[in-house]
Residue, then its C-alpha position, 0 to 999 in steps of 0.5 A: x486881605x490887605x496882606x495878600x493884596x500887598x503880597x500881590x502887588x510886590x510880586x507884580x512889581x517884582x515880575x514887572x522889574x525883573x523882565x526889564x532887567x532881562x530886555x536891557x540886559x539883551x539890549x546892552x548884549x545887541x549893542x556890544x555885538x554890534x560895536x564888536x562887530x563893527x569895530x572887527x570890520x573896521x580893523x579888517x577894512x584897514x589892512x585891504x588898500x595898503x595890501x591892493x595898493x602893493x599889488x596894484x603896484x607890482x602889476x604896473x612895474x610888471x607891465x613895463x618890465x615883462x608883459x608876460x609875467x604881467x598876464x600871469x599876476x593880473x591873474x593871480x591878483x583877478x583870483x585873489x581880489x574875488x576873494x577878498x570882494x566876496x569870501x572875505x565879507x562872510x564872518x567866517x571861512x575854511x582856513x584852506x581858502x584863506x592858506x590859498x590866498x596867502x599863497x597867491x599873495x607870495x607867488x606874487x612877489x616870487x614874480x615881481x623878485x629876483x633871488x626870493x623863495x618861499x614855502x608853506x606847509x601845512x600839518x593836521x585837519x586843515x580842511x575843518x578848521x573855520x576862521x575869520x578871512x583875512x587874518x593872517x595876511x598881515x604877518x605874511x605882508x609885513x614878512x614880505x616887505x622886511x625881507x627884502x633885498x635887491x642884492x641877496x637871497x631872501x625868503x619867506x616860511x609859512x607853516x599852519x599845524x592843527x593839534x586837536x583844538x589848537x591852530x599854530x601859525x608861524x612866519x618866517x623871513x629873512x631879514x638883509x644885512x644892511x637892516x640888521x647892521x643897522x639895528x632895524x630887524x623890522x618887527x610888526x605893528x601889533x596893535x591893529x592885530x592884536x586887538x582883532x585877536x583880542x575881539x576874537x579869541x579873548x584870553x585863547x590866543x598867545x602871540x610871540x615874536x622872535x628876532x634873531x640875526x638875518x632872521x624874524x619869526x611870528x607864532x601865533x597860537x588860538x584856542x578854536 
């Protein structure tokens, strides 16, 4: 009797420990996705006053200089800053919708620049693919901004290839001639980025930078 009671209660205790084993385990896994996710919006947060900042920006030059390419940015940027207010708060959205707004943004700049060009191509099944919003504007931003030149054409090339389970990003700019002469090409600031990609696609994201002369090119890769 002694041993069967022995045995009865150590398996009670057993059961007992092993269950709040399991709740603390779960509540470290809550804290973590917590932290995960306040530290992904904290990342995001980041990059949307500097980008509204530039746009509010280029409106005002606009409104002095031309009042009806104003009208059509104010537009432009009404459709985008919906997105950002709204689209962009949900965890994730249809990389077609976030394309979108890339595409805004360099319209934008098309308006505000003389002598810039850009594209954006798009290969594979696009309208299927979900990804966090926002996430590829600040390579687009930073091409941008390094590619300009007051005195030369410049351009910015973007291109999104979907292959099964993999998402390729590229980005593309020129780079002007006196930055290159002075041996300032303009490479991106990884460290916001890639510890947002690192948050989001650990060990399924490969990020490559190239610079060449009068031209700079981000390849992104992510494992969906």
């Amino acid at each position: 009797n002694a041993m069967l009671m022995a045995l009865t209660v150590g398996l009670a205790v057993a059961i007992r420990m092993t269950g709040n084993w399991y709740r603390i385990e779960a509540e470290k896994q809550q804290i973590e996705k917590e932290r995960t996710q306040a530290e992904l919006k904290n990342l995001k947060s980041q990059l949307n006053p500097h980008f509204l900042f530039n746009m509010l920006n280029n409106a005002n030059i606009l409104v002095k200089e031309d009042p009806d390419e104003a009208s059509r940015l104010l537009t432009k940027l009404d459709d985008m800053l919906r997105y950002q207010l709204n689209d962009s708060a949900r965890q994730e959205v249809f990389l077609s919708a976030d394309i979108h707004f890339l595409t805004g943004f360099l319209e934008l700049e098309k308006i505000r620049r003389d002598h810039f060009q850009f594209t954006m191509e798009q290969e594979g099944d696009i309208d299927s693919i979900w990804i966090q919003p926002l996430l590829f504007i600040p390579f687009v931003e930073n091409a941008v901004k390094h590619s300009f030149d007051s005195e030369h054409p410049s351009y910015v090339h973007v291109s999104f290839k979907v292959d099964n389970d993999r998402l390729e990003f590229r980005c593309e700019n020129s780079t002007p001639e006196v930055a290159v002469s002075k041996g300032k090409v303009g490479g991106i600031g990884l460290v916001n980025i890639q510890r947002r990609l690192g948050l989001l696609y650990p060990g399924r994201y490969e990020l490559k930078q190239i610079e060449n002369e009068n031209k700079y090119t981000v390849i992104l890769s992510i494992t969906l």
